[in-house]
C-alpha positions, -999 to 999 in steps of 0.1 A, spaced: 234 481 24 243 488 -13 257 460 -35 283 458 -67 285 428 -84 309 410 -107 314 379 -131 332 348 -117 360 356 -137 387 334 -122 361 311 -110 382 276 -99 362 243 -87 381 216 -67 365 184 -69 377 149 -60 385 119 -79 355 102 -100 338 140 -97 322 134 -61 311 164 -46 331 160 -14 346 190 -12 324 211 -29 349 245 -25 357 273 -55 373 303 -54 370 334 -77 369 374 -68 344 392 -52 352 424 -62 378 441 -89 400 471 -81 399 497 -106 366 485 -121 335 509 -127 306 492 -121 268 499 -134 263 523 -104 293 545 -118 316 537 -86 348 522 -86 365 502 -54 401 514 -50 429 489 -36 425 488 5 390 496 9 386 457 21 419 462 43 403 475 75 366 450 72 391 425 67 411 428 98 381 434 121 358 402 109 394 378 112 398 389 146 361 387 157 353 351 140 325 368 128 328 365 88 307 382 62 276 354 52 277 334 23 241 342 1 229 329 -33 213 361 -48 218 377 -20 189 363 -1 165 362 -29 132 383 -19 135 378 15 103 359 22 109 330 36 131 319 62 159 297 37 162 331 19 188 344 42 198 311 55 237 310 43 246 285 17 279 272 24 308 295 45 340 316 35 373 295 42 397 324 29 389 364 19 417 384 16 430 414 -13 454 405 -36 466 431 -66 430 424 -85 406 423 -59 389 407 -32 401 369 -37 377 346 -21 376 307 -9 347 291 1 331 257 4 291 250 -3 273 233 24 267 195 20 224 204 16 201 201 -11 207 235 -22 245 234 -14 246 205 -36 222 225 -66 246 255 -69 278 231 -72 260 212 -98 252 246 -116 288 260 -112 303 229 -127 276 224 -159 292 225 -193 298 242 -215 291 271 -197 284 271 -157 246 284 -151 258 299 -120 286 327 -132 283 354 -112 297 370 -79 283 401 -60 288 414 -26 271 433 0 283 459 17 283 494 38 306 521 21 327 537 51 346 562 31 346 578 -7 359 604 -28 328 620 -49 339 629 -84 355 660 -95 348 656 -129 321 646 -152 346 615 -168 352 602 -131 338 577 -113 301 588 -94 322 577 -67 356 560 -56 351 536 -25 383 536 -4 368 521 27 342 493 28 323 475 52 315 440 39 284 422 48 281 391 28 293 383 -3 268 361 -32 267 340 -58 239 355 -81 227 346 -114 233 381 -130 258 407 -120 251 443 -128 285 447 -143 279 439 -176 320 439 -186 326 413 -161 303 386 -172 314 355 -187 288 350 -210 260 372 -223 237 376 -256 230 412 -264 194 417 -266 193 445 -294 166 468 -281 146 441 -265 124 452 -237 131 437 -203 102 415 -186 81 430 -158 107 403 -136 136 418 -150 124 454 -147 115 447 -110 150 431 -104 163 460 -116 147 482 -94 156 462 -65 194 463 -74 188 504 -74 182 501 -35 138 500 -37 121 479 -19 97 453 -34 68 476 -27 86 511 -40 95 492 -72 54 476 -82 46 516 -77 70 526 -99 63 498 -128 23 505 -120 26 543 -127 64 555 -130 84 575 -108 53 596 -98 38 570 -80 66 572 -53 62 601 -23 93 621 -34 83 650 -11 122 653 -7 136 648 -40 150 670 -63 140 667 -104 180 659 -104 174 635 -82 147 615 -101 165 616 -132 193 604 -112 175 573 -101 160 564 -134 192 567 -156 206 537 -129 172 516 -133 180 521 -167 219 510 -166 206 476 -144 184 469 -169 211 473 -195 232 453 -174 207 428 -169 202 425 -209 235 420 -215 
């Protein structure tokens, strides 16, 4: 499953008289048409047209995650943190509705959307399984445009690779990334937890890349390098 993420750019609460939690819903975008992200691939308008129809006719909807599912250890990881009333495409991208589940942790992400004067939550990503691309002809085009996706869940996360679509962000100027950050980084690439200690504990060597081209590898560390970047940002 391979992820994009975005900022929460149009990111609206609903809340009740005297600011009670009640409702708990938003709505915002869970992915932009047209938009390189830190991976180099862009999502074209329709690629959501077919995923949509199929999970509106089954009932079975795509999960709603905070980070999506964090490291996967425990059981709440994965445990879905409120459901998707409405996901449809629109003329900028994948419009969502949802509403937060009335739990502890339901109740912690709505206080952090709404915190002032900034939200501490700000950021959208989804999950997904690309169906059908167009690779890119040229060096100035996208690694890859996505024309049909499968979508899987979609997240609220605390930072979105795609630097441009944040709502806030300090530049680091050349700061180093933490061991955390690094790791994360790695993880957004598509390693596991495991792949991505080896790589921080001796570099790309560490991994059994029996199979890979030197293409290949620089590949892979010019993208842990762009999440990083991204995660900076």
């Amino acid at each position: 499953m391979e992820r994009l993420s975005f900022g929460l750019l149009d990111l609206k609460l609903a809340e009740g008289a005297g600011q009670d939690t009640a409702s708990m819903t938003f709505s915002g975008y869970g992915a932009v048409f047209g938009n390189m992200d830190a991976y180099g691939d862009v999502i074209a308008k329709g690629a959501f047209t077919k995923t949509i129809a199929e999970f509106k006719t089954s009932g079975v909807w795509p999960a709603m995650l905070l980070q999506h599912g964090g490291w996967g250890i425990g059981a709440d990881d994965f445990t879905p943190v409120g459901v998707w009333t409405e996901i449809r495409e629109d003329g900028h991208g994948l419009y969502v509705e949802g509403t937060l589940a009335d739990t502890p942790r339901g109740r912690e992400i709505y206080t952090l959307m709404k915190m002032k004067p900034r939200p501490a939550i700000n950021g959208m990503s989804i999950g997904y399984i690309a169906k059908e691309w167009v690779a890119r002809s040229k060096p100035e085009e996208p690694r890859r445009t996505l024309t049909a996706i499968e979508l899987v869940e979609v997240s609220l996360v605390t930072f979105p690779a795609n630097g441009k679509a944040r709502v806030t962000g300090v530049k680091s100027d050349g700061e180093c990334p933490t061991i955390r950050e690094a790791e994360f980084a790695l993880r957004e690439a598509g390693f596991s937890r495991k792949q991505a200690k080896l790589i921080l504990a001796d570099g790309f060597k560490g991994l059994p890349l029996r199979d890979a081209e030197e293409g290949d590898v620089d590949e892979l560390a010019a993208m842990v390098r762009r999440n990083i970047d991204a995660l900076r940002a």
